[in-house]
N, C-alpha and C positions, 0 to 999 in steps of 0.2 A: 555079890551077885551080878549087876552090874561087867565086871570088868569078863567074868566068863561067859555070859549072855553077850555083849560085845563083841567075843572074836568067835564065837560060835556062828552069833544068828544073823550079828549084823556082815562085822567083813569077814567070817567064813574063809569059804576058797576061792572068794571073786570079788579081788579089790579091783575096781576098777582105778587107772588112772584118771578118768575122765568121768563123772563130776569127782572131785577130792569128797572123799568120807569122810568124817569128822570124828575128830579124837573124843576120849569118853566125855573129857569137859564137855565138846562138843555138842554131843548128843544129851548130856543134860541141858547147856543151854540152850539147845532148839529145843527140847521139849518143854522145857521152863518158859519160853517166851510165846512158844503156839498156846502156852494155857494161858499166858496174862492178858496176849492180842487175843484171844477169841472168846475167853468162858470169863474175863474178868468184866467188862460189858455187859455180857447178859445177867453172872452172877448179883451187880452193882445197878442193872436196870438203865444205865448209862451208856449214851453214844460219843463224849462229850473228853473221856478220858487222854491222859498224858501222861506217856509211863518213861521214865528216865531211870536206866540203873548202873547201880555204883556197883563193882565187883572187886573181890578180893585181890591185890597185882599178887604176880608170882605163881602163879599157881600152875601147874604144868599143863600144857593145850588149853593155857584162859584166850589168847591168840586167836584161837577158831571164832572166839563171837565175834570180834571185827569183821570176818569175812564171813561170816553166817548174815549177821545185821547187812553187808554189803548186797552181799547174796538176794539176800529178800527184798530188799530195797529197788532193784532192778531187774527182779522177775517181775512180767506183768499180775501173774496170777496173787502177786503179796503187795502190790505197791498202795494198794486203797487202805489195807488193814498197819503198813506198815507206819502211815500218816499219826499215828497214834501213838507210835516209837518216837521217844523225843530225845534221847541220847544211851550213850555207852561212854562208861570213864571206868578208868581203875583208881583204886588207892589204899592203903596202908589200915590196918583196922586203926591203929593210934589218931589215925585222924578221921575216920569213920567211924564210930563209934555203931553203929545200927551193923556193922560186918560183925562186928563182934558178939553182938545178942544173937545174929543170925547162922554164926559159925556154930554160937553155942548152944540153942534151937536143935539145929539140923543133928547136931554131933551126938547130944542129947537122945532127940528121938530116933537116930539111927541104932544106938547103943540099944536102947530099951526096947522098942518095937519086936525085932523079931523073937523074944523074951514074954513079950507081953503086948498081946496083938490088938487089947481093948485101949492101949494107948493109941490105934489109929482113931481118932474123936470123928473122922470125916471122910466118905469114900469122897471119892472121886467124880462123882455124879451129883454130889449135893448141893444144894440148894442154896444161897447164903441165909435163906433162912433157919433151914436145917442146922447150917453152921454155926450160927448165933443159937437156937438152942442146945447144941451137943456141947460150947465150950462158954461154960459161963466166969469160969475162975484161976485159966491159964490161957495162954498164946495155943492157939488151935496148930494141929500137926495137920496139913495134908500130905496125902499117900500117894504119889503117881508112879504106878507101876511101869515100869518099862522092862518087860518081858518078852523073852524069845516071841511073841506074838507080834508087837508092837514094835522090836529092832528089824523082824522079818522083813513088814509092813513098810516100814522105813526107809529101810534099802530097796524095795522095790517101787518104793513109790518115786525116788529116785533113780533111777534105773530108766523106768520107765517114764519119767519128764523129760530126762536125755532123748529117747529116742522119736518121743514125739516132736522133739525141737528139731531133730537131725533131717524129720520129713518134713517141718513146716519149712524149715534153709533150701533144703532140696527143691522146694515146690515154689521157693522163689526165683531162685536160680533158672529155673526151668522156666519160671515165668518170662524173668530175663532175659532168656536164649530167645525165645517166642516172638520179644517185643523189640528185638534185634535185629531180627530175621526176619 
């Protein structure tokens, strides 16, 4: 689903050179990281958190998170929530052991899900308390839909940072001329 939503919604017929779109890892790992920085805090009732993550090496466009993590790090509008990001490493599941319950998790509930749709234990809006009661006797599955809505969204919300950054430059620039002159 994924990878046809991808070239449909997100790069379509207007890849820009300028910002770099992100490959599908890509786009999962920003959407995997805006849910941890933002809904894992509110979900956990905590300000307090420190999230470091180990990801699988090898994996094709795993690359993009370093310059996503880079990326957000030195936008103004990420650098307060980004304080909360304690690192990015890769490694081998033989020595990460949690890659491999987590490969096998994912692989699991990919498989079965669209099969069987009452295996989603958790929308996407709930609550951890909701979550604690919906999974009381397995590793809870959540669902993040990334849908032609949400790839759309994505690309224009980039799109559109670019441009408003091209007017703040410009409006320095011009300041500069001003206080030149």
């Amino acid at each position: 689903m994924l990878l046809n939503s991808t070239k449909r919604h997100y790069i379509a017929d207007n890849r820009p050179r300028k910002p770099q779109l992100d490959t599908r890892y890509g786009v999962c790992f920003r959407f995997l990281l805006a849910f941890l920085l933002t809904r894992l805090p509110v979900l956990l009732r905590r300000d307090d958190l420190s999230i470091a993550m180990v990801l699988e090496e090898g994996a094709p466009g795993s690359m993009d998170a370093y310059r996503i993590v880079q990326q957000l790090r030195k936008q103004p509008e990420t650098q307060d929530i980004m304080n909360m990001f304690d690192g990015l490493s890769f490694g081998p599941k033989e020595k990460f052991p949690g890659l491999q319950v987590s490969d096998s998790l994912s692989f699991g509930a990919l498989k079965i899900t669209p099969t069987a749709p009452l295996m989603i234990d958790i929308n996407e809006d709930s609550t951890l308390a909701q979550s604690r009661k919906a999974v009381q006797w397995k590793p809870p599955v959540f669902h993040c839909r990334l849908d032609e809505r949400h790839l759309g969204a994505l690309k224009s919300d980039i799109l559109a940072l670019v441009e408003i950054r091209k007017l703040i430059a410009a409006d320095a620039i011009a300041a500069r001329a001003g206080d030149a002159g």
